[in-house]
C-alpha positions in Angstrom: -47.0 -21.9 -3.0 -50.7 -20.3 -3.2 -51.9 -18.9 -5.8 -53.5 -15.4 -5.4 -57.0 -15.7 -6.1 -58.7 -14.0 -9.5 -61.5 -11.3 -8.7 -65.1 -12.9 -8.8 -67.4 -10.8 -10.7 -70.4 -10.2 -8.7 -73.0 -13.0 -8.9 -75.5 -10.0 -10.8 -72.7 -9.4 -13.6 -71.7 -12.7 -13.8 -75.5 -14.0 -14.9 -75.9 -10.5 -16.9 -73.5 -11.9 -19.3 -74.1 -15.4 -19.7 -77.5 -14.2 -20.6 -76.0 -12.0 -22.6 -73.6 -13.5 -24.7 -76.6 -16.5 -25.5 -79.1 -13.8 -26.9 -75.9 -12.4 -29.1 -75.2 -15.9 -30.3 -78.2 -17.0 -31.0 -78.6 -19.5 -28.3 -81.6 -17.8 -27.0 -83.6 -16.6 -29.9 -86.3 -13.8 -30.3 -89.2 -14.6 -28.4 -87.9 -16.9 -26.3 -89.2 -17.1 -22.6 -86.5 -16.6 -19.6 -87.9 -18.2 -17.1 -86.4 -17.4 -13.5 -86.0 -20.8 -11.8 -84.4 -22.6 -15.0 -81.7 -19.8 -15.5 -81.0 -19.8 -11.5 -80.5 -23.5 -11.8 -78.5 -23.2 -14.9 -75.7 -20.4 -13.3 -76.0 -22.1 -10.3 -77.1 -18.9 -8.5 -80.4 -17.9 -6.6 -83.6 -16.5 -8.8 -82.1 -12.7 -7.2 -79.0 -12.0 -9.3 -81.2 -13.5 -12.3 -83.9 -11.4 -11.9 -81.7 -7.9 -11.7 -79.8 -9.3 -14.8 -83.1 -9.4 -16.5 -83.7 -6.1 -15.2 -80.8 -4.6 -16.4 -81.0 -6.7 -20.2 -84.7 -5.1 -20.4 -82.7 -1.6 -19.9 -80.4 -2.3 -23.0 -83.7 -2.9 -25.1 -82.5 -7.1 -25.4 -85.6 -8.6 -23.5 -89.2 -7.4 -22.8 -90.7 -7.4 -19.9 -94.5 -8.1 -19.7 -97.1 -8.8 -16.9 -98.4 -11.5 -18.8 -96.0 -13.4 -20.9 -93.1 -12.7 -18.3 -89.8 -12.4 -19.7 -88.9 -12.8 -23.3 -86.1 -11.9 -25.8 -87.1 -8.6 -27.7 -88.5 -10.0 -30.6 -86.9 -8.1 -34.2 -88.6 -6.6 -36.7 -88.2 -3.9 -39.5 -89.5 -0.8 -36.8 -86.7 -2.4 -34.6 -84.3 -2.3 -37.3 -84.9 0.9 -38.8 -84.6 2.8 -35.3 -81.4 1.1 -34.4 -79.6 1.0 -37.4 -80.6 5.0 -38.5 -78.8 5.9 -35.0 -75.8 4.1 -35.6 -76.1 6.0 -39.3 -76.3 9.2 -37.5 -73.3 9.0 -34.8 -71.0 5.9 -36.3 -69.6 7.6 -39.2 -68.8 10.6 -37.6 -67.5 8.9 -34.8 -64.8 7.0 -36.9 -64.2 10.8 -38.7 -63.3 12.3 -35.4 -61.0 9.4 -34.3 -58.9 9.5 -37.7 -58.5 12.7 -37.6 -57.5 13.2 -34.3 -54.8 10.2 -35.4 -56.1 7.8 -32.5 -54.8 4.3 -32.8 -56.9 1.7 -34.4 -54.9 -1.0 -33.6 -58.1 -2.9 -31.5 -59.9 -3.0 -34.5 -57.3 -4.6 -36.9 -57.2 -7.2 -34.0 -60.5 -7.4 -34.0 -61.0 -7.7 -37.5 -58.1 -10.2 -37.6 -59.9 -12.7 -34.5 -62.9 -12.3 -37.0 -61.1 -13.8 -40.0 -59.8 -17.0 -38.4 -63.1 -17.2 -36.0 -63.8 -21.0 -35.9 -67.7 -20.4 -35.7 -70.5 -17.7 -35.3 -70.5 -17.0 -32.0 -67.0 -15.9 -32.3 -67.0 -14.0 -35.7 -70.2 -12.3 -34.3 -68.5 -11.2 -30.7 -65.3 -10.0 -33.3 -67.4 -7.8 -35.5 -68.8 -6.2 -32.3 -65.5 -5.0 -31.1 -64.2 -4.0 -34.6 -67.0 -2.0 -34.7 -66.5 -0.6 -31.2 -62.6 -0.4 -31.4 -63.5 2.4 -34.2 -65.8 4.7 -32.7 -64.6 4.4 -29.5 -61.8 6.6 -30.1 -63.1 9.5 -31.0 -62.2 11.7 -28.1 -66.0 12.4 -27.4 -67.0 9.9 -24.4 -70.9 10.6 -24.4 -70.6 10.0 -28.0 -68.9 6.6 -27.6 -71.3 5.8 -24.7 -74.3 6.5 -27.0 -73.0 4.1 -29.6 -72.6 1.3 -26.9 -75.8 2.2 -25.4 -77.3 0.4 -28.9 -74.9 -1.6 -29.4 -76.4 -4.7 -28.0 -79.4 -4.0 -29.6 -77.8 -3.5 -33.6 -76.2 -6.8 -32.8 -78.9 -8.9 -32.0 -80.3 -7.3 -34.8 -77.5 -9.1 -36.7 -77.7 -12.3 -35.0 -81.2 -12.7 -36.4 -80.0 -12.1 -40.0 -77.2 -13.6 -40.7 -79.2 -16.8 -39.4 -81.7 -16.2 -42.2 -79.0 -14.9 -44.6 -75.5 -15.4 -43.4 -73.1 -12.4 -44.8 -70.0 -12.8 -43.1 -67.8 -13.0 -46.6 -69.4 -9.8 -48.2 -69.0 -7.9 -44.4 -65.3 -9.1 -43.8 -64.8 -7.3 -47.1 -66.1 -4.1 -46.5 -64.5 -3.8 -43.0 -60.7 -4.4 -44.4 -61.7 -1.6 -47.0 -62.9 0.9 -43.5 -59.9 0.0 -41.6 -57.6 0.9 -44.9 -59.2 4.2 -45.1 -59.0 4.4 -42.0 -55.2 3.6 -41.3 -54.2 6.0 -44.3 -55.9 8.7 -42.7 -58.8 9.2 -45.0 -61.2 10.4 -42.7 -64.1 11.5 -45.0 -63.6 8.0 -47.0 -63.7 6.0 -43.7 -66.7 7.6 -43.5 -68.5 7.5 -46.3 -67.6 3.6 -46.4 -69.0 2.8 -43.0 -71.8 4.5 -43.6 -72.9 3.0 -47.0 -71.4 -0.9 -44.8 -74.0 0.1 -41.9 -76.8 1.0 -44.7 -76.3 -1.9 -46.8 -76.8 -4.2 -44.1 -80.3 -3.8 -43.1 -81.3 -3.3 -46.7 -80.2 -6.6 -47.6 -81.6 -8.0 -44.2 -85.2 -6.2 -43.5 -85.5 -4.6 -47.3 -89.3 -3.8 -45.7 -87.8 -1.4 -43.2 -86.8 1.0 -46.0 -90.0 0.1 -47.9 -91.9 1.6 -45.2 -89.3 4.5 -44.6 -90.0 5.8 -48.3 -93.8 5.5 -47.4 -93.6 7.5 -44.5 
């Protein structure tokens, strides 16, 4: 008996998330080169798919192109922080409002949040958080709302990735994300809110304190 063959992504998407997934983990920190020929060699593909991967990463805001220094993982720093993070302040919370209220199911974030409590190391715990995250604005019944949110989404989490490996938080964030969802599930749509704004706030306070240090100076 045969087996019916699974779908191969296409070469292109394929290296666009390996990539991917190592600059959200960590693997392949900030400032890192991407050199062509070693990634080819490493997804076993020619430099073509690579290079429109890198394209498409450079898009998103995760690498930086340059004439000079060639490819590179966006470096992050407090100006970085500071624009993501106020966008997510701006459309998250209101997001999360629209979908309680419109009773949508949250049921992918308390998986989510669930794969994040018994993750086995960062990589996973960080990917979890991500679709927690996503799983409640997603919802909302506004699509160009949700797409904006994704369309930083890679960027916020990188973000992340660089400071919970100066200042790991996982305990403290766990926490406030069971106390969103509860809100959340009991249909207090103003309190769902309010605490994922102040869990999106507290964040880059605690991790670039200089970002808001340079806000109240502005």
């Amino acid at each position: 008996m045969t087996s019916v063959p699974t779908p191969i992504p296409s070469r292109t998407q394929f290296v666009l998330e390996g990539i991917k997934h190592r600059i959200l983990t960590g693997q392949l920190t900030p400032g890192q080169a991407l050199v062509e020929t070693k990634l080819a060699a490493q997804f076993g593909v020619s430099k073509t798919p690579v290079r429109e991967a890198l394209k498409t990463l450079a898009g998103t805001g995760l690498v930086v192109m340059s004439q000079y220094k060639g490819v590179t993982v966006r470096m992050v720093d407090a100006d970085m922080a500071r624009e993501v993070y106020d966008v997510r302040l701006l459309l998250e919370p209101e997001a999360l409002r629209r979908a309680v209220r419109r009773g949508a199911s949250l049921d992918a974030a308390r998986d989510a949040l669930s794969r994040a409590d018994t993750a086995t190391d960062t990589a996973e715990r960080s990917l979890s958080n991500r679709e927690f995250h996503r799983a409640l604005y997603l919802p909302c019944g506004n699509p160009l709302l949700g797409r904006m949110l994704d369309e930083v989404r890679d960027q916020a989490a990188l973000v992340s990735a660089v400071a919970w490996s100066a200042d790991p938080s996982w305990e403290r964030e766990a926490g406030e994300h069971r106390e969103i969802l509860r809100l959340a599930l009991e249909g207090d749509a103003d309190g769902a809110a309010r605490a994922l704004h102040a869990h999106i706030a507290s964040f880059v306070r605690r991790a670039f304190p200089q970002a808001q240090e340079e806000e109240g100076q502005s």
